[in-house]
C-alpha positions as CSV (number, residue, x, y, z in Angstrom):
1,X,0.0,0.0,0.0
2,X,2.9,2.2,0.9
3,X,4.4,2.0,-2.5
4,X,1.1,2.7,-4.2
5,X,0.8,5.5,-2.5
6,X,4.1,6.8,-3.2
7,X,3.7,6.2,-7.1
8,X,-0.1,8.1,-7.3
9,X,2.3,11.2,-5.4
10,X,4.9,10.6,-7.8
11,X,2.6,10.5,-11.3
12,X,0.2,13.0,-9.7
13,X,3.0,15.6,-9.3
14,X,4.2,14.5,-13.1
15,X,1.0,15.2,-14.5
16,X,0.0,18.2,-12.7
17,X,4.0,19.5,-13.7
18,X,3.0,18.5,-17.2
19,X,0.2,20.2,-17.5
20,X,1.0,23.3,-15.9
21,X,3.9,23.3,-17.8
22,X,2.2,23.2,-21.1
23,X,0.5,26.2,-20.5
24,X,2.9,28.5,-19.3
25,X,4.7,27.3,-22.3
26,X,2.6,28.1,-24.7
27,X,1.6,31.7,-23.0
28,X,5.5,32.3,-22.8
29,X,5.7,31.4,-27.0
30,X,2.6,33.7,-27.0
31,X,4.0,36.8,-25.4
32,X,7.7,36.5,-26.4
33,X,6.7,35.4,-30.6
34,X,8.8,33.1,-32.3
35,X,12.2,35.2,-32.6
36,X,12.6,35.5,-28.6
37,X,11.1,32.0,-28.0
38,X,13.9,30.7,-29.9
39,X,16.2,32.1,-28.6
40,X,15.0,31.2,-25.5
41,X,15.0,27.6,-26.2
42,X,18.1,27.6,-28.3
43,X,19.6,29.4,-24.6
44,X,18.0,26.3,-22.6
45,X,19.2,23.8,-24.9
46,X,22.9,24.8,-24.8
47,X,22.9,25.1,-21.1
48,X,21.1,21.3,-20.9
49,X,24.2,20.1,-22.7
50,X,26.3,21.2,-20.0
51,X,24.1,20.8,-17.0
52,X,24.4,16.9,-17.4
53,X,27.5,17.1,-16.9
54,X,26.9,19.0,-13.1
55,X,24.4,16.2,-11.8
56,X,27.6,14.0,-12.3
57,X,25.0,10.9,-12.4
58,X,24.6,10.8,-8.4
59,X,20.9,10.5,-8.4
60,X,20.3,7.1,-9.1
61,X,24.1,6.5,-6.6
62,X,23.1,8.4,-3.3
63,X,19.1,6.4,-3.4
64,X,20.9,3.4,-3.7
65,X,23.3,3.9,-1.0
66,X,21.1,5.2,0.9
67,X,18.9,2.3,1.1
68,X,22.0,0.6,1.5
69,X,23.7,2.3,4.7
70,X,21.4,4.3,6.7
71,X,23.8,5.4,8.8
72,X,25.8,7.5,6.2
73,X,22.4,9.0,5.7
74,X,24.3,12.7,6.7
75,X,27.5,11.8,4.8
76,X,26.1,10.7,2.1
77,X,23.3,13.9,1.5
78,X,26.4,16.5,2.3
79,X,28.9,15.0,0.0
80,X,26.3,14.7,-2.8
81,X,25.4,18.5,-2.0
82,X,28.9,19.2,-2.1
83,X,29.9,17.3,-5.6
84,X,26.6,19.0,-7.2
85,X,27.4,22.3,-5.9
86,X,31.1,22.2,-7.2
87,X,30.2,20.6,-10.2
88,X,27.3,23.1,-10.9
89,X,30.3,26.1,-10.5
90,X,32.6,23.8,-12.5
91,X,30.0,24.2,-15.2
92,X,30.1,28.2,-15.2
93,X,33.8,28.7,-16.7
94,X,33.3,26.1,-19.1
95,X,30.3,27.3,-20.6
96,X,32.2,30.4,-20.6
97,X,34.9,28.7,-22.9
98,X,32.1,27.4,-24.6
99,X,29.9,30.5,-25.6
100,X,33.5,32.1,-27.1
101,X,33.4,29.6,-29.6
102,X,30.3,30.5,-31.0
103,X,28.9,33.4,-32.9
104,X,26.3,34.6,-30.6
105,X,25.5,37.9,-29.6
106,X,26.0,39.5,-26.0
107,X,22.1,39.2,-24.7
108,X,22.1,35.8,-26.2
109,X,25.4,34.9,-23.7
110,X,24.3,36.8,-21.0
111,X,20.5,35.1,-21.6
112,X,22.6,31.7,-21.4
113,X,24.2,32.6,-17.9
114,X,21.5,34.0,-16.5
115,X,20.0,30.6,-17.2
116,X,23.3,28.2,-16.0
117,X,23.7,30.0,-12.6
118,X,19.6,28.1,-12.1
119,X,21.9,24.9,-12.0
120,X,23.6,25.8,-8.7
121,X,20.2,25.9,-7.4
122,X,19.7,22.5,-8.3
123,X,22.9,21.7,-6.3
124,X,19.6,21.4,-3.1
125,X,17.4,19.1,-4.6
126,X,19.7,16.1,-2.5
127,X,16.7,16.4,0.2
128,X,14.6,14.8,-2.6
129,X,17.4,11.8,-2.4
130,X,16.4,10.9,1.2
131,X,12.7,11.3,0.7
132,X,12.6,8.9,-2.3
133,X,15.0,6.0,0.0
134,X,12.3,6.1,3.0
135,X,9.7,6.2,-0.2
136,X,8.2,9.4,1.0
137,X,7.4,11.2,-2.5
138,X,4.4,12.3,-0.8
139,X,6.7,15.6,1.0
140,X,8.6,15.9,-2.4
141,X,6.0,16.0,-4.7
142,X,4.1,18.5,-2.9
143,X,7.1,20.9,-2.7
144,X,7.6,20.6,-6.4
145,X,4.6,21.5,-7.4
């Protein structure tokens, strides 16, 4: 029953995400028109490349371990914080590199920054690690939405 519940938390969240995301999407593409949404995509996309590169892969690590050793439950959550934090201001001076090579124009670069510094705020979601070892999307899926 416990793990029922937890997946109705976990698909509710995803659907009501979903859907909320749809619309704001397509009012955003509304107001900004096809020139600025594109860029604003083309901005989220070349930041995405780079951002999986700051997660360093420890979601699926720190659940498992977790589950594993509950006693490293604090070690575990601050180390992961720490690697994504450092990775996620790893990721800043590279895309810096990055956005040299290219032919874009300063708001398009500063429009890509302004939308790799979100990554260090990502760098918190390791609460979301300990929830989803004790199965307790319930807390989680209610923040994210």
């Amino acid at each position: 029953m416990r793990y029922f519940q937890n997946t109705s938390w976990l698909m509710g969240e995803k659907i009501l995400r979903m859907s909320v995301g749809l619309f704001v999407g397509i009012w955003v593409a509304r107001y900004l028109g096809p020139e600025q949404f594109g860029l604003l995509s083309y901005a989220q996309s070349f930041v995405f490349l780079f951002t999986v590169i700051a997660t360093l892969g420890l979601d699926g690590i720190v659940v498992r371990e977790l589950v594993k050793d509950k006693t490293q439950r604090d070690v575990l959550l601050g180390t992961a914080f720490g690697l994504k934090l450092i990775g996620a201001f790893l990721i800043l001076p590279i895309l810096a590199i990055a956005v040299q090579l290219t032919s874009n124009d300063n708001y398009t670069n500063l429009l890509v920054f302004i939308i790799a510094s979100a990554t260090i705020f990502q760098s918190f979601n390791v609460i979301d690690f300990y929830y989803q070892s004790k199965v307790l999307s319930k807390y989680v899926a209610l923040a994210n939405t």
